[in-house]
N, C-alpha and C positions, 0 to 999 in steps of 0.2 A: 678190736671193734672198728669199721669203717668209719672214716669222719663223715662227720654230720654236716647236712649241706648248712647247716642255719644255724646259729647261736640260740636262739626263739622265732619262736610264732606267735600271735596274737589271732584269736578264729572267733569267729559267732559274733560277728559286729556289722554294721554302718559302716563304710569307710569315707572318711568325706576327704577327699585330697587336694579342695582346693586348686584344683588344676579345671578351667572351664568354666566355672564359678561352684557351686560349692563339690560339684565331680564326686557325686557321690555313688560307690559301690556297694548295691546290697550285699546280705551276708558275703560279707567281705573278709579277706586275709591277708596280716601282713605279715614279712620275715623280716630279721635283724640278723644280720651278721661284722663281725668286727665294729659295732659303732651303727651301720649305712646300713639303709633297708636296702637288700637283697631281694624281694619278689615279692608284689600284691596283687591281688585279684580278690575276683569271686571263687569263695572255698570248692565251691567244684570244680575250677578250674588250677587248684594247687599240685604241682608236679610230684609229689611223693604224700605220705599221708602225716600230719603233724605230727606225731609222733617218731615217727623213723627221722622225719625232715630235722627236728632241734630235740635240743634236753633239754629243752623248756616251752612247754606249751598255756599259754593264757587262756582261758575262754571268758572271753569279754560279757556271756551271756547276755546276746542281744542289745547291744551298748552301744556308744556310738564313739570312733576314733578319731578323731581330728588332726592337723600338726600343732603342736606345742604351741602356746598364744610367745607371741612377740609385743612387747611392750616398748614401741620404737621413741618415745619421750616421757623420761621421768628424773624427776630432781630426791630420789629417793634417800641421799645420804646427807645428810642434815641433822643438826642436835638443835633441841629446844621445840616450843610451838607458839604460834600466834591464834591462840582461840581468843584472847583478847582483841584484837583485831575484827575477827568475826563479830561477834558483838557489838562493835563499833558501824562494823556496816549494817548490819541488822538495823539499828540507829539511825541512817543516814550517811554517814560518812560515805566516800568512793574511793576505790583503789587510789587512784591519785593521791588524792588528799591523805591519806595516809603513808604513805610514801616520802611526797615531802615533808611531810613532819617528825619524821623519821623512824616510822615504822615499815613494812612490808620486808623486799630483801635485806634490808640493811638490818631490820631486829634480829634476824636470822643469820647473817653475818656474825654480829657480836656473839651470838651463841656458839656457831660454830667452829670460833676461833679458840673460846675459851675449852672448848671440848679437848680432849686428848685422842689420839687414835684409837684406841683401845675403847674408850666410851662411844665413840661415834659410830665404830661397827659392830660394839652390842646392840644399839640403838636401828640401825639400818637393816640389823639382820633381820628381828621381828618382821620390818616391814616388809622385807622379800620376803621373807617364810610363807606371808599372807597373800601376795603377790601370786607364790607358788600355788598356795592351795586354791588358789581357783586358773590352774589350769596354765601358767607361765612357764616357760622355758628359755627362754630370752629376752633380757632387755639392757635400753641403752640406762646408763646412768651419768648425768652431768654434775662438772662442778659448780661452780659460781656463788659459793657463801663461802669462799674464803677470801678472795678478789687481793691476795697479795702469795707473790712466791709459795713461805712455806704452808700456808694453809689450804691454797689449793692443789696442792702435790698431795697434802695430806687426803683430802677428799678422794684423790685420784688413787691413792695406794688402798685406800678403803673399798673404794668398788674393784679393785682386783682382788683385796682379801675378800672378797664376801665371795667371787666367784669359786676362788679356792676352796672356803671353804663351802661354799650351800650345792657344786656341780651345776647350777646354771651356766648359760651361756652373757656376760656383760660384757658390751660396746660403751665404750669409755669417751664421753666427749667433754672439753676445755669450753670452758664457758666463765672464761674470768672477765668478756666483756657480757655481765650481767646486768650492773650497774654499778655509778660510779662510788668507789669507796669514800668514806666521809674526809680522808685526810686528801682526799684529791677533789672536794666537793667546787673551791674555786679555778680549780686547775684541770679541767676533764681530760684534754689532747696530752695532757702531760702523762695522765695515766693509758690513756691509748699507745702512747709511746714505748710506756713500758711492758703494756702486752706485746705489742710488733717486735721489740727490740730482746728482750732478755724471757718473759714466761711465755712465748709460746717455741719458740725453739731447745728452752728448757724441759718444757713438757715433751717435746718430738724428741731430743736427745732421751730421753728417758724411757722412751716408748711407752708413755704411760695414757696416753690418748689416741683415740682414731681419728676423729677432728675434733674440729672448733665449731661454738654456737656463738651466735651474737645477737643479743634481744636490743632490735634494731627500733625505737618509738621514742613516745615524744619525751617521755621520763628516763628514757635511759640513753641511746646510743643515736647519733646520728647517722645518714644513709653513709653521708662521706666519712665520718669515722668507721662504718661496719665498711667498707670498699678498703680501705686500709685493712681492718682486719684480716678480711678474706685475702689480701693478698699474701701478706706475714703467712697467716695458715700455707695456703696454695705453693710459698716459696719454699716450706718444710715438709712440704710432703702429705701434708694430712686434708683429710674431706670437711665438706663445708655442709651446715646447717644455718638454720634462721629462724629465731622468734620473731613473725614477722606478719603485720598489720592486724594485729592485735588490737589497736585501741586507736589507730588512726591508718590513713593509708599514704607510707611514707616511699614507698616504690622499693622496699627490701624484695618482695617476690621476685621480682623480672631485675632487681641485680643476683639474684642466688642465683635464678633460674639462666643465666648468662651465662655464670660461671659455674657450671651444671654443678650446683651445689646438690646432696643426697634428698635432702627436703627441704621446705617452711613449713612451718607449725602455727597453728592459732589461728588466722586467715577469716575473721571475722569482716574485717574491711578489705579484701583482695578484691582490686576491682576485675569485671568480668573479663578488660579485653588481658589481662594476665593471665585470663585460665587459657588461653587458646597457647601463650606461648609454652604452657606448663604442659601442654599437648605433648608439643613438637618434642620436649628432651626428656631428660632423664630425672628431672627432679621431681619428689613425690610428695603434692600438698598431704597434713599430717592435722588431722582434725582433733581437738583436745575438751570433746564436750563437758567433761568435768568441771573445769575453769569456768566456763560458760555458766554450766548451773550453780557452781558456789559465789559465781560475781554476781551470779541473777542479770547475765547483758540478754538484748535482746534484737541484738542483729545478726542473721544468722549468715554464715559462713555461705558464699555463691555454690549450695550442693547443687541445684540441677541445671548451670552451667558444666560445671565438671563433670556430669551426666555426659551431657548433652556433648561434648566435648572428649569422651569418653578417657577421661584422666585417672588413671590408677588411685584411691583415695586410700591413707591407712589413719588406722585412730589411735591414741592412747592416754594414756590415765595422766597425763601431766601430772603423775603423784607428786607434792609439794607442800608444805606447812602452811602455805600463806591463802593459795586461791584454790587448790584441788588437793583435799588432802585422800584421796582415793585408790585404794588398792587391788579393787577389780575389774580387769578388763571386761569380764562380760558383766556388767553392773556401766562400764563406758559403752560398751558395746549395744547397748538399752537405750542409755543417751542419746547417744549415735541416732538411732532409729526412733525415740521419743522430741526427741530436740530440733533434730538436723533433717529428719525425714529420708535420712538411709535405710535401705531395705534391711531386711537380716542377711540377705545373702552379701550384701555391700559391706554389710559391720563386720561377717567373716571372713572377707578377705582381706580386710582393713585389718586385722590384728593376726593373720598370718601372712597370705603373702605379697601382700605391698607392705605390709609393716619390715618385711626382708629388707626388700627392696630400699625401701627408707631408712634401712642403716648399711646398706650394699653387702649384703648378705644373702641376696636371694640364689644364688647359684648352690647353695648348702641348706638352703633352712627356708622354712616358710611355706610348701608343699610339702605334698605325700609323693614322693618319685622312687622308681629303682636308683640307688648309687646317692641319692641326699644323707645327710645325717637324718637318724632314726629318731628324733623327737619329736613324742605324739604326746598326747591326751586322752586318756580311756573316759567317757562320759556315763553316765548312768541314762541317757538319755536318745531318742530314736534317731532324732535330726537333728543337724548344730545351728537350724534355728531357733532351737531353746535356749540358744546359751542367750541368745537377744532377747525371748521373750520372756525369763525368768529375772526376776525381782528379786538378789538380797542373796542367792544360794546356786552357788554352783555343784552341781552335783559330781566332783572327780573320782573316780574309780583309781586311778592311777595317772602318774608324771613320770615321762620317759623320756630318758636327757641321752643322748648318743647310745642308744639302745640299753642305758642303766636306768633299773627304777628307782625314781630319789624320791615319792610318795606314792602310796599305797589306801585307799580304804574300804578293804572288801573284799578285793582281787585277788584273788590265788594266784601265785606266780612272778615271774618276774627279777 
């Protein structure tokens, strides 16, 4: 028997690629071969007939295909929960005020420490699996609830086992300057020291991170302390992130954005003349409406400077115990556009391809191209601005991770 030009084909679909804004091809066709899509168009334009072309033919019936959602910030590996906390705010209380009195990161510390490996990525997998079923393929996973040597290697070997085992795609970032751990509570630069000096070259020797984050505000890290950090990172080799004016505006953006860090996140106070330099390079503001709506803030993020500015925008679920306990991006992707006043075609390219981009990954993932890795999403749905305009249900048909399907609900094939 001749080989077959394709491994599969996917036929009778939308194709939305993401490429132009949401680049969408009617009845559309995609191939998979070894991993990489191999050829898309419109089905009358497919060079052999799907059948002859792969031994596996999809028919999406009339569905709509997407690239794989990318989830470029989330604190998803964590044991314990703070719905005690919630209730506190609900009350009155404020993130702050809770914080210093020693809850927020820090309750979630104690938990995570006392976790064992093994409990912590029972616990974390749920929360991908759910991740998954609405439509994920990639996301970043950070540390920062163990904020000492062994606990945060532990965090860090747990988002590699989850990737092992679930076939997602996980970007691993060091985020041990979260905030200050309590036995360093009079001593803060001491513990900055020991990030520069011994856990982040620990973690680079181990290759168990891509970069480093540093939640850069007025409760946790100062601008000169994260300038240090980013350098230690910078001098090992690894990419730079930033939680950054969040809750006040300490000039973290336009230091990331200098040392063309991958993103800043949160950006509730970024003042506007920093969107123009986020123009100019590479860095990609990373908007976390979730947080937004569980703080209940209500200053919102400069979106139609960055418009205006035309700055590449990505979003994601800041999944988290404490201020975003949220597992769907297109449920962020709502936010997005309910909150912030992003169009849907802005929320979809925010969770594929600037969300790439935002973990520098766009040359592989984050579009529909010939030669990318073949991660899509089969939708039950005409156009992917329903994943914006639906409430509570994403409708997936299938999850297709390097042209393997790791979920299925319907869809013959694959």
């Amino acid at each position: 028997m001749a080989q077959r030009l394709w491994d599969k084909v996917w036929i009778n679909a939308t194709v939305a690629t993401a490429n132009g804004g949401y680049g969408i091809i009617e009845s559309g066709a995609i191939a998979a071969k070894d991993g990489r899509i191999a050829w898309l168009g419109p089905l009358t334009e497919i060079p052999t007939s799907p059948a002859a072309g792969a031994s596996t033919v999809i028919d999406c019936r009339g569905g709509c295909i997407t690239p794989g959602l990318i989830d470029c910030h989330t604190h998803v590996v964590y044991a314990g929960d703070r719905l005690r906390e919630f209730e506190q705010r609900l009350k009155g209380a404020t993130y702050q005020e809770i914080a210093e009195a020693g809850g927020g990161i820090k309750a979630t510390v104690q938990a995570t420490r006392a976790a064992s490996e093994d409990d912590l990525l029972a616990a974390s997998r749920e929360r991908v699996k759910a991740m998954m079923a609405s439509g994920t393929t990639t996301l970043e996973v950070k540390s920062g609830y163990g904020l000492d040597i062994e606990n945060e290697l532990k965090m860090l070997r747990v988002a590699q086992r989850l990737e092992a085992d679930l076939g997602v795609t996980i970007k691993r970032t060091y985020l041990g300057a979260h905030t200050i751990p309590v036995e360093f509570k009079e001593r803060p630069d001491d513990y900055v020291d020991l990030i520069c000096r011994d856990m982040i070259p620990k973690v680079a020797q181990l290759g168990l991170a891509d970069a480093v984050d540093v939640y850069c505000e007025t409760i946790a890290f100062s601008l000169a302390q994260t300038e240090r950090i980013f350098n230690a990172a910078l001098a090992c080799g690894l990419s730079l992130k930033c939680h950054a004016e969040q809750l006040s505006d300490l000039g973290a953006s336009a230091l990331a954005a200098r040392l063309d860090a991958l993103s800043v996140d949160h950006l509730e106070y970024l003042p506007a003349k920093v969107v123009a330099k986020l123009a100019e390079g590479p860095t990609v503001p990373v908007l976390l409406p979730g947080s937004f709506y569980f703080l209940r803030e209500t200053k919102i993020p400069p979106v139609a400077s960055m418009r205006a500015h035309k700055v590449a925008v990505a979003i994601a679920t800041d999944c988290n115990p404490g201020t975003s306990p949220l597992l769907s991006l297109p449920l962020a992707m709502n936010m997005a556009c309910t909150l912030f006043k992003l169009t849907p075609e802005e929320a979809f390219l925010g969770v594929t391809k600037h969300a790439a981009k935002a973990l520098g990954i766009e040359k592989e993932r984050g579009t529909l191209e010939i030669g990318k890795r073949a991660d899509m999403a089969v939708w039950n749905l005409t156009h992917p601005a329903a994943l914006s305009y639906q409430i509570g249900h994403a409708p997936l048909l299938q999850l297709v991770k390097d042209g393997k399907c790791l979920l299925s609900n319907g869809l013959a094939g694959g």
